[in-house]
C-alpha positions as CSV (number, residue, x, y, z in Angstrom):
1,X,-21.2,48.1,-8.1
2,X,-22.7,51.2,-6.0
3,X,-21.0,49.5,-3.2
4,X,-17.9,49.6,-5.0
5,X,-18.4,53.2,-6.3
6,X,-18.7,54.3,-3.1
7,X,-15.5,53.2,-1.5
8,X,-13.9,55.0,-4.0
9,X,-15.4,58.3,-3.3
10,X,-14.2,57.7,0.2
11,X,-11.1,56.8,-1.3
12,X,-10.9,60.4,-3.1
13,X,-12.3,62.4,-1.2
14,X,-9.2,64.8,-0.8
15,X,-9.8,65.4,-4.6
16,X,-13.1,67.2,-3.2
17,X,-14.9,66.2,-7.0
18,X,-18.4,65.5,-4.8
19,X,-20.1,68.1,-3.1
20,X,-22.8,65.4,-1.7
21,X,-23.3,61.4,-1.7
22,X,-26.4,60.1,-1.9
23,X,-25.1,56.7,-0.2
24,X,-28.4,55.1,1.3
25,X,-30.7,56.3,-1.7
26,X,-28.3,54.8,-4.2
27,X,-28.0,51.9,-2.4
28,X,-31.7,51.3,-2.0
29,X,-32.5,52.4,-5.5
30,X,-29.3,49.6,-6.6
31,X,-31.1,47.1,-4.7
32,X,-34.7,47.8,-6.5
33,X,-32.8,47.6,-9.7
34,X,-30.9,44.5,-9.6
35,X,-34.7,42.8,-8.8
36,X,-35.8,44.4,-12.1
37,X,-32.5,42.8,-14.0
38,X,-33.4,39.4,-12.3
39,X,-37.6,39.6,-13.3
40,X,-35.8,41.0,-17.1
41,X,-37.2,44.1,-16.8
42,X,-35.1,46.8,-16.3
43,X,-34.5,49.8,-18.5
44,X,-32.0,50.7,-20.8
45,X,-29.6,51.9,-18.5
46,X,-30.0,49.9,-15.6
47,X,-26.9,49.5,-12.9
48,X,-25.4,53.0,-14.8
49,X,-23.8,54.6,-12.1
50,X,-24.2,58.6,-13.1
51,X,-22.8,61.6,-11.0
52,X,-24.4,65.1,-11.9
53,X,-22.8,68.5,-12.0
54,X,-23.9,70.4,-9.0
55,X,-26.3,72.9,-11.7
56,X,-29.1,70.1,-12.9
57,X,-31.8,70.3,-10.8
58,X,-32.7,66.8,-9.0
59,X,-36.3,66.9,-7.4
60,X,-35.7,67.0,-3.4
61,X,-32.0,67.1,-3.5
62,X,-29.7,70.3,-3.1
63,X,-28.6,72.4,-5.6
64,X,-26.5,75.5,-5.6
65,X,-24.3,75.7,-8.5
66,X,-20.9,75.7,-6.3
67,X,-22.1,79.1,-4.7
68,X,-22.8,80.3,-1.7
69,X,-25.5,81.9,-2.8
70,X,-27.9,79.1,-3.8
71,X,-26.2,77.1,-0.3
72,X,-28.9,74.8,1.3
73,X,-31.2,75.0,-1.6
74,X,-33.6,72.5,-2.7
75,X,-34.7,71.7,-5.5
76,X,-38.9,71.4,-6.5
77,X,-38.0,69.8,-9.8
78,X,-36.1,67.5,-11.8
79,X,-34.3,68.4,-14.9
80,X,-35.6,66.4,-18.3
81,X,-32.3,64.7,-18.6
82,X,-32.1,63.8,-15.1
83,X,-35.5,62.2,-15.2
84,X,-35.0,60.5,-18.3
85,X,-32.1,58.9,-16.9
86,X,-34.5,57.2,-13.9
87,X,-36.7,56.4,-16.0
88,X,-34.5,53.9,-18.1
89,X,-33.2,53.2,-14.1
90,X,-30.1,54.4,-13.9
91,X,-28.9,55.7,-10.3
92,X,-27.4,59.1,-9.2
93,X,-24.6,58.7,-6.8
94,X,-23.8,62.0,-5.9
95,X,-23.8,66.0,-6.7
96,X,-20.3,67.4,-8.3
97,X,-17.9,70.2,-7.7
98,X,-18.0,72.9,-10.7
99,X,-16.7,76.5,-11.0
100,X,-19.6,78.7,-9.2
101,X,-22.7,79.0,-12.0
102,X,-20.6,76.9,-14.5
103,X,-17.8,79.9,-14.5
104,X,-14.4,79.0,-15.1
105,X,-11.8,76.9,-16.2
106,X,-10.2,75.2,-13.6
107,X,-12.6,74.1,-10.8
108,X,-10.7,76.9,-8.8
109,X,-14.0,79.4,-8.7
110,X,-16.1,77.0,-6.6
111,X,-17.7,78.2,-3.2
112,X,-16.4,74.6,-1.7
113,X,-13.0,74.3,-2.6
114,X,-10.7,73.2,-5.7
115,X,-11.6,69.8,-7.1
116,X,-7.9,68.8,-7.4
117,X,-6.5,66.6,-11.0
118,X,-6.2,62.9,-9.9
119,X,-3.0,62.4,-11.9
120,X,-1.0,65.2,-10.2
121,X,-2.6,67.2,-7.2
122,X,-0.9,70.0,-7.8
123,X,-2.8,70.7,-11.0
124,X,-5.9,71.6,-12.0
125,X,-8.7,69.1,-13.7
126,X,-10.3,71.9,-15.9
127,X,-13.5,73.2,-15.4
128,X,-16.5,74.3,-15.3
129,X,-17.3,70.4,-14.7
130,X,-14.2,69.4,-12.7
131,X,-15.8,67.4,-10.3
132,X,-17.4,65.7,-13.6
133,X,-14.1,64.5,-15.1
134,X,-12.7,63.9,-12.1
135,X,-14.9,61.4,-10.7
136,X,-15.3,59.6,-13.8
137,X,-11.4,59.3,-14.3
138,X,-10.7,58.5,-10.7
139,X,-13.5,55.8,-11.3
140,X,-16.1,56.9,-8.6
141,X,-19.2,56.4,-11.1
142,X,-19.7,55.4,-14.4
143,X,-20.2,58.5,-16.2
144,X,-21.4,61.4,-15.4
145,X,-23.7,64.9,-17.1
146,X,-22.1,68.2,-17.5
147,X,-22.8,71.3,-18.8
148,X,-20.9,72.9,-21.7
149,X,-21.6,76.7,-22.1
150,X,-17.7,77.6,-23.6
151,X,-15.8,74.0,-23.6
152,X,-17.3,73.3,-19.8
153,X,-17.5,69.4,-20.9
154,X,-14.2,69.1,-23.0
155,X,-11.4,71.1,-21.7
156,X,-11.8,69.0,-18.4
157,X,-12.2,66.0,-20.2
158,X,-9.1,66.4,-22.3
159,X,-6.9,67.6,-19.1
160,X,-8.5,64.4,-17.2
161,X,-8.0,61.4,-20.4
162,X,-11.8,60.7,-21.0
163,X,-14.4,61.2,-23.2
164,X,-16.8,64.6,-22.9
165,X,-19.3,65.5,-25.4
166,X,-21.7,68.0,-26.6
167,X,-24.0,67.5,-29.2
168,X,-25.9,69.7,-31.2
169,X,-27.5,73.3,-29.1
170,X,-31.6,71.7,-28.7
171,X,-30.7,68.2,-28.8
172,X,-30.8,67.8,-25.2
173,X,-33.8,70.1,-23.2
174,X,-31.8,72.3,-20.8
175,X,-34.9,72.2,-18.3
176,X,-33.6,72.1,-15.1
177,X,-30.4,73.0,-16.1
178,X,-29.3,76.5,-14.3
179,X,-29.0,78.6,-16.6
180,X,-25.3,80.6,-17.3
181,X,-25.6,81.7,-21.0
182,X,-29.2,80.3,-22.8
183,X,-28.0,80.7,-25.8
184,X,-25.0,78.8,-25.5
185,X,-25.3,76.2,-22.3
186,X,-25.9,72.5,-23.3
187,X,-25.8,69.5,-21.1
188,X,-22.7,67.0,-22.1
189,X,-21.9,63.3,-21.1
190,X,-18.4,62.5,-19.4
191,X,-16.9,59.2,-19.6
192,X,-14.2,56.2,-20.7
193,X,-16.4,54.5,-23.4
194,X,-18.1,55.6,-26.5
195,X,-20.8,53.2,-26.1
196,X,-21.9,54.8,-23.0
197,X,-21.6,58.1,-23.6
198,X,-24.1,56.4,-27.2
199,X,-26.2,55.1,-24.6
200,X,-27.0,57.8,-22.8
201,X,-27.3,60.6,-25.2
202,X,-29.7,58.1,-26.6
203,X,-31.4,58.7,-23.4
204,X,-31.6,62.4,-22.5
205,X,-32.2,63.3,-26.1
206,X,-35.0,64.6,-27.9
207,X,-38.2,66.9,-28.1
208,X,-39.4,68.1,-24.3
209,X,-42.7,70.5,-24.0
210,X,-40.9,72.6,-21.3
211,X,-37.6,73.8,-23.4
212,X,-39.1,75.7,-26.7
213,X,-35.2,75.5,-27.7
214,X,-35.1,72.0,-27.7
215,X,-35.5,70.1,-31.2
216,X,-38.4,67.5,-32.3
217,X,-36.0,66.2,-34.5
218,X,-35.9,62.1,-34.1
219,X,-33.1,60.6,-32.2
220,X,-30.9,58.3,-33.7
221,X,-30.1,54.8,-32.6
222,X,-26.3,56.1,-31.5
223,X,-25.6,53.0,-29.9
224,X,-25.6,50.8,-33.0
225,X,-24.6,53.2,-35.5
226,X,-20.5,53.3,-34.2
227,X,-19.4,51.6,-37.3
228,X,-17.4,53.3,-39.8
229,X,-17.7,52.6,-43.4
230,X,-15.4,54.4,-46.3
231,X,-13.1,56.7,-46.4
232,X,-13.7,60.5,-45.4
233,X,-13.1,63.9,-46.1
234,X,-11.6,65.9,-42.7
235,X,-10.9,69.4,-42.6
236,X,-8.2,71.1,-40.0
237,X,-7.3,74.8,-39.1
238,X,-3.9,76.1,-39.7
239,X,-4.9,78.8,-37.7
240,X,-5.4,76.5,-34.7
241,X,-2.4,74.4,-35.6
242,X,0.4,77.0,-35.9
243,X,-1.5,79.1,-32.8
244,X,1.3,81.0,-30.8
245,X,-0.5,79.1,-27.7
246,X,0.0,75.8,-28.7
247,X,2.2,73.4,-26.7
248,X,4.8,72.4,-29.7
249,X,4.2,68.3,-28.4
250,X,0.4,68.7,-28.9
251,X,1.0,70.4,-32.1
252,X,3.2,67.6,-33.0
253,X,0.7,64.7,-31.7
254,X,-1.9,66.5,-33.8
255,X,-0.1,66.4,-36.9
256,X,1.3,62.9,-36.5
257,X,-2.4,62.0,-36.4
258,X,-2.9,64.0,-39.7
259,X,-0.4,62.2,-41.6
260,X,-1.6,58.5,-40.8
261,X,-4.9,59.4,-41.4
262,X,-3.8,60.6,-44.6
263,X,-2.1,57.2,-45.0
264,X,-5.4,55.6,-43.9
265,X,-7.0,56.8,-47.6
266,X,-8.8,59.7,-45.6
267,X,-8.6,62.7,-47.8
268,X,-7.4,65.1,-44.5
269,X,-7.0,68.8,-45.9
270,X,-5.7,72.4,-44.2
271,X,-8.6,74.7,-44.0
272,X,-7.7,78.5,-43.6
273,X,-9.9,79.8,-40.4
274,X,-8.8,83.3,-39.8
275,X,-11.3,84.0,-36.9
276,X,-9.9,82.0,-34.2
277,X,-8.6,85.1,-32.2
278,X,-12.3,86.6,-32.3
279,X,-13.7,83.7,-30.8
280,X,-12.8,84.0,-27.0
281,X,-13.1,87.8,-27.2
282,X,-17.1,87.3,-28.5
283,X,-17.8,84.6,-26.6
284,X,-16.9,86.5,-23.3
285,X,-19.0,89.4,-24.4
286,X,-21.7,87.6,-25.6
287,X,-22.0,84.9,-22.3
288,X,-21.6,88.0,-20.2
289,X,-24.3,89.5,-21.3
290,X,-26.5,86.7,-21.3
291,X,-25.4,85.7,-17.7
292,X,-25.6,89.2,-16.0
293,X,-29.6,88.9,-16.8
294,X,-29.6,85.4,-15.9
295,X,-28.2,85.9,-12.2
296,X,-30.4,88.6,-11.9
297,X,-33.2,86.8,-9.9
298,X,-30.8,85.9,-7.3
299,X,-31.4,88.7,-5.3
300,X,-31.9,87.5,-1.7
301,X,-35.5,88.5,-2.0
302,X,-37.3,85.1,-3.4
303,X,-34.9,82.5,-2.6
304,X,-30.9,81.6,-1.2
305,X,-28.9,83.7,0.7
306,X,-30.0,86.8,1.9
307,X,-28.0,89.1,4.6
308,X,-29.7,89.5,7.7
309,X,-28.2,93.1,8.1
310,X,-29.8,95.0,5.4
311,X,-32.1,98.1,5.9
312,X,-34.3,98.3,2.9
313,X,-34.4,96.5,-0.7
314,X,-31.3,98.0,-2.0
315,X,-29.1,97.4,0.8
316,X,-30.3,94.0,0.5
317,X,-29.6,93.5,-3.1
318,X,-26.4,94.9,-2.7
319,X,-24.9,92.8,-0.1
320,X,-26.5,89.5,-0.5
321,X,-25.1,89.5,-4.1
322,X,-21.6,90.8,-3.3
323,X,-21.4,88.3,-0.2
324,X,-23.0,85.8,-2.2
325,X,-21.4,85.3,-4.8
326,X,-17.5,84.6,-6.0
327,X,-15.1,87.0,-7.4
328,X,-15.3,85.5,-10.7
329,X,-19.0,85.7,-11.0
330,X,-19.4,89.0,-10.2
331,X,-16.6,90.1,-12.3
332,X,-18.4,88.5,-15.1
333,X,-22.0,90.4,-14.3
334,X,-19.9,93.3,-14.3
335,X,-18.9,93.2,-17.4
336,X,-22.3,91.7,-19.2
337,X,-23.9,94.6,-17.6
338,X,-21.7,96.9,-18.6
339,X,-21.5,95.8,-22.4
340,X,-25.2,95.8,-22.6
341,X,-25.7,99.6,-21.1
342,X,-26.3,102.5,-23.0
343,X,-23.7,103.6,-25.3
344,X,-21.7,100.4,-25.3
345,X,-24.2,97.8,-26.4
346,X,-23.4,98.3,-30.1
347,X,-19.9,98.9,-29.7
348,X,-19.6,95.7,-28.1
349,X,-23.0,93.2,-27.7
350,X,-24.1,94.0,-31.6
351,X,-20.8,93.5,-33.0
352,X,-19.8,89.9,-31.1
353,X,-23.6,89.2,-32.6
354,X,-22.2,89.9,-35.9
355,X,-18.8,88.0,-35.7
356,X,-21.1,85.2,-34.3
357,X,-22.8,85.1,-36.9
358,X,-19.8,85.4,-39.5
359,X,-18.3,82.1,-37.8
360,X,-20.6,80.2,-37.9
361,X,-21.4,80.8,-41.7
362,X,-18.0,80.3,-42.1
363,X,-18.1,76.9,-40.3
364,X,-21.4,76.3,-42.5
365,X,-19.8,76.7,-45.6
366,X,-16.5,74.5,-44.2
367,X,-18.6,71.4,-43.3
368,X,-20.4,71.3,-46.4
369,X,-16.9,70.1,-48.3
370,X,-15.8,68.0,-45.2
371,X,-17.2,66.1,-42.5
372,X,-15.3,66.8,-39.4
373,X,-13.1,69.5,-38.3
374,X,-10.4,68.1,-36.0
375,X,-8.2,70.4,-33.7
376,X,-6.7,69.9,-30.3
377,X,-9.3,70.9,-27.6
378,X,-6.5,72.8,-25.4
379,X,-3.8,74.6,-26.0
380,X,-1.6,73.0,-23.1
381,X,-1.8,70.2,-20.7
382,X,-3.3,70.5,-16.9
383,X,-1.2,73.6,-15.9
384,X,-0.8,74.2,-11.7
385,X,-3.2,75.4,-9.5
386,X,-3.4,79.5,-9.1
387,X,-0.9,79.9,-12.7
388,X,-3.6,81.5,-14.3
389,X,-5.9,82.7,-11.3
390,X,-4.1,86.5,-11.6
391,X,-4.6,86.9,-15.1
392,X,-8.4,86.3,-16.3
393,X,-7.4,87.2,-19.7
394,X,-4.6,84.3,-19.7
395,X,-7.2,82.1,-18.2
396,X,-10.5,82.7,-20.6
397,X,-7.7,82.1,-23.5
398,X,-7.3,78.8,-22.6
399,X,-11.2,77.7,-24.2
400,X,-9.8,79.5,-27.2
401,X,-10.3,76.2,-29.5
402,X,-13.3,75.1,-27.4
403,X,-15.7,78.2,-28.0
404,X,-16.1,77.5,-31.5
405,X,-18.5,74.4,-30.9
406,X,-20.7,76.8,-28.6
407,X,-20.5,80.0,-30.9
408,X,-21.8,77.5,-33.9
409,X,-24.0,75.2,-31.7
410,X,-22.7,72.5,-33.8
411,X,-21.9,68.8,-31.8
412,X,-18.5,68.7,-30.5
413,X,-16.4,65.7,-29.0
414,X,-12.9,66.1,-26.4
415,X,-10.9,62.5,-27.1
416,X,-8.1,61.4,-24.8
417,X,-6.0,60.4,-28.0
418,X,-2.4,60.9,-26.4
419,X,-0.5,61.7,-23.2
420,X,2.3,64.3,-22.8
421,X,6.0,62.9,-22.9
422,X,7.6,65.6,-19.8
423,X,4.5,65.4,-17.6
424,X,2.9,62.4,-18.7
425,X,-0.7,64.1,-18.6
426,X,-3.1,63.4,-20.8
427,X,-4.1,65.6,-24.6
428,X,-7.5,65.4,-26.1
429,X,-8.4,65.7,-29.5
430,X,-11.3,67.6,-30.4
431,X,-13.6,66.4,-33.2
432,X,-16.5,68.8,-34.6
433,X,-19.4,67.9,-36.8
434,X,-22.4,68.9,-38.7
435,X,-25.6,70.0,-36.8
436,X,-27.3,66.6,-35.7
437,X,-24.4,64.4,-36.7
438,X,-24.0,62.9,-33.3
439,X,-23.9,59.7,-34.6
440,X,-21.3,60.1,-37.5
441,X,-19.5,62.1,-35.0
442,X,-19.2,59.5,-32.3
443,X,-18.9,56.6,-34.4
444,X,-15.5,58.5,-36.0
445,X,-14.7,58.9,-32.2
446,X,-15.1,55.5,-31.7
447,X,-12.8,54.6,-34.9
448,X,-10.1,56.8,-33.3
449,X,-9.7,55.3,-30.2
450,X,-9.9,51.9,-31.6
451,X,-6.6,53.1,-33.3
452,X,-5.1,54.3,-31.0
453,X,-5.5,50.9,-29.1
């Protein structure tokens, strides 16, 4: 299987989703693994080939977020999720492409290069964890972690046709995880089968004594829990549905689905949501914020770059971070810095605190008449590479049904339900849940896509 894997990546390499192959350690570690199978005692994931976005620390292995700054960078720790994952013997293949620090939405802000959609070249895969979705679609591992800080695991998982979810904020520990915005990051699992994606959450979740953020709460057995008994009660947002952004086929697709679900005995009801234009506009502020005093520390003093020409500390602050880091990264310090000064944090950080808070009360008080809240996860299809790359605004409005599952915490699933009649690319479906309902959210997942086959 590794064997396999790895032709593939070969294969695909012009769609630049791997920044690094661990070929001879994940051969080796293959060959250790198929002797457990034989003696009967591997773990639960053994011979799960897993790709990991280039922001999870692996102990001795490079990391540097897709940015120059962190290049040649290695890393003294493993991240929880990444250990648990050996431990039940899976085996890491490789280190993926993302936007620089988990910042975008199209795999175009990396330090290395676009990652490139497999289905058409000339489009993007989605981001932050391009790479991710790409090598999962393109079949170069099995699955694969990402991060989801905004709609990092979904939106490229709906614009590549697989699976990408992110459960509850504290399910998963986020040690080890490079941190963008604390308060919002979560690591996600990419791939093709519910089961797996089951499996694995299984896996990386639960309690950890080095994330005081993560939750003690038992795991459930996901895995065996994907059946789906009775009828249910689903709520959807007109708002979202009737959204001025909204490709007219998706919004079509999406209510299609409606209707036959209704027909199904599923009581399926419009839900008025009238904050979904304050979503993007809060979340920027808010993940700004929390990511200008996150990047902080990379200052060329204790570790990455540092330019060999500066005269004293401030010279060297000031150009290892402006040669170090991308355009859209620094764009983004920018602005957390400048809504957290003096005289602007309450006129902006205090107030997207409040309208934080106002969704997801609102959200509260929607999923305790209904179970899910479906909508589609983006507003369009893969669009071309560089369409949106002059117009930030035009770009951060494309996670505008994705930063709801962030802003809430709540556990959030990207489904590739459908594929687009003019371009034939694919259109996820985005299905939301209760806090700690990953399993009643992916066994519902599970009952969609055995509908639509």
């Amino acid at each position: 299987m590794v064997k396999e894997y790895l032709t593939r990546i070969e294969k695909n390499k012009g769609l630049n989703a791997f920044l690094e192959v661990f070929e001879e350690e994940a051969l080796e570690r293959a060959s250790v693994i198929d002797k457990k199978i034989q003696a009967g005692d591997a773990g639960k994931l053994a011979g799960i080939v897993i790709g990991l976005k280039d922001n999870l620390c692996y102990k001795d292995h490079e990391i540097n977020c897709s940015s120059k700054i962190l290049e040649g960078f290695i890393s003294l720790y493993s991240a929880t999720a990444v250990e648990r994952l050996l431990e039940q013997d899976a085996i890491i293949i490789g280190r993926l492409n993302c936007d620089e620090f988990a910042m975008g939405s199209t795999n175009e802000n990396s330090a290395y290069g676009n990652v490139l959609h497999p289905m058409d070249n000339t489009k993007v895969p989605g981001g932050s964890s391009g790479g991710a979705a790409v090598a999962v679609k393109a079949e170069m591992c099995t699955a694969a972690l990402g991060t989801d800080t905004g709609g990092s695991v979904r939106q490229p998982a709906s614009l590549c046709g697989i699976i990408g979810f992110k459960p509850t904020y504290g399910r998963i520990s986020r040690y080890g995880l490079i941190a963008y915005a604390s308060s919002f990051d979560q690591i996600g699992v990419m791939s093709n089968s519910v089961d797996l994606v089951a499996q694995i959450l299984e896996v990386i979740s639960g309690s950890d004594e080095y994330d005081s953020t993560c939750s003690s709460k038992p795991v459930d057995d996901y895995a065996n829990n994907l059946e789906l008994a009775g009828k249910l009660k689903i709520a959807y947002f007109t708002d979202c549905i009737d959204h001025p952004s909204l490709d007219k086929e998706i919004k079509s697709l999406t209510e299609e689905l409606i209707a036959s679900l209704k027909k199904e005995g599923h009581t399926v009801e419009p839900v008025s949501f009238p904050y979904v234009d304050f979503m993007v506009p809060a979340y920027y502020v808010l993940t700004n914020a929390e990511a200008s005093s996150n990047l902080a520390r990379y200052d060329g003093v204790k570790f990455g770059y540092r330019n060999d020409d500066a005269e004293d500390l401030e010279s060297t602050y000031k150009k290892t971070r402006s040669e170090g880091f991308g355009t859209e990264v620094k764009r983004r310090i920018m602005l957390g810095t400048f809504v957290l000064s003096a005289g602007y944090y309450d006129a902006y950080y205090a107030k997207a605190q409040k309208v934080r808070r106002i969704i997801t009360d609102k959200t509260k008080e929607i999923l305790d008449q209904y179970e899910f809240i479906i909508t589609p996860t983006s507003p369009t299809t893969a669009f071309g590479i560089g369409e949106k790359t002059e117009n930030p605004i035009s770009m951060y409005l494309s996670d505008i049904f994705t930063v709801h599952g962030n802003l809430t915490g709540l556990p959030v699933v990207s489904l590739p339900l459908w594929n687009h009649s003019s371009d034939g690319l694919p259109i996820g479906l985005q299905v939301l849940g209760n806090k700690f309902s990953e399993s009643r959210v992916l066994a519902f997942s599970e009952y969609l896509l055995q509908r639509k086959n």
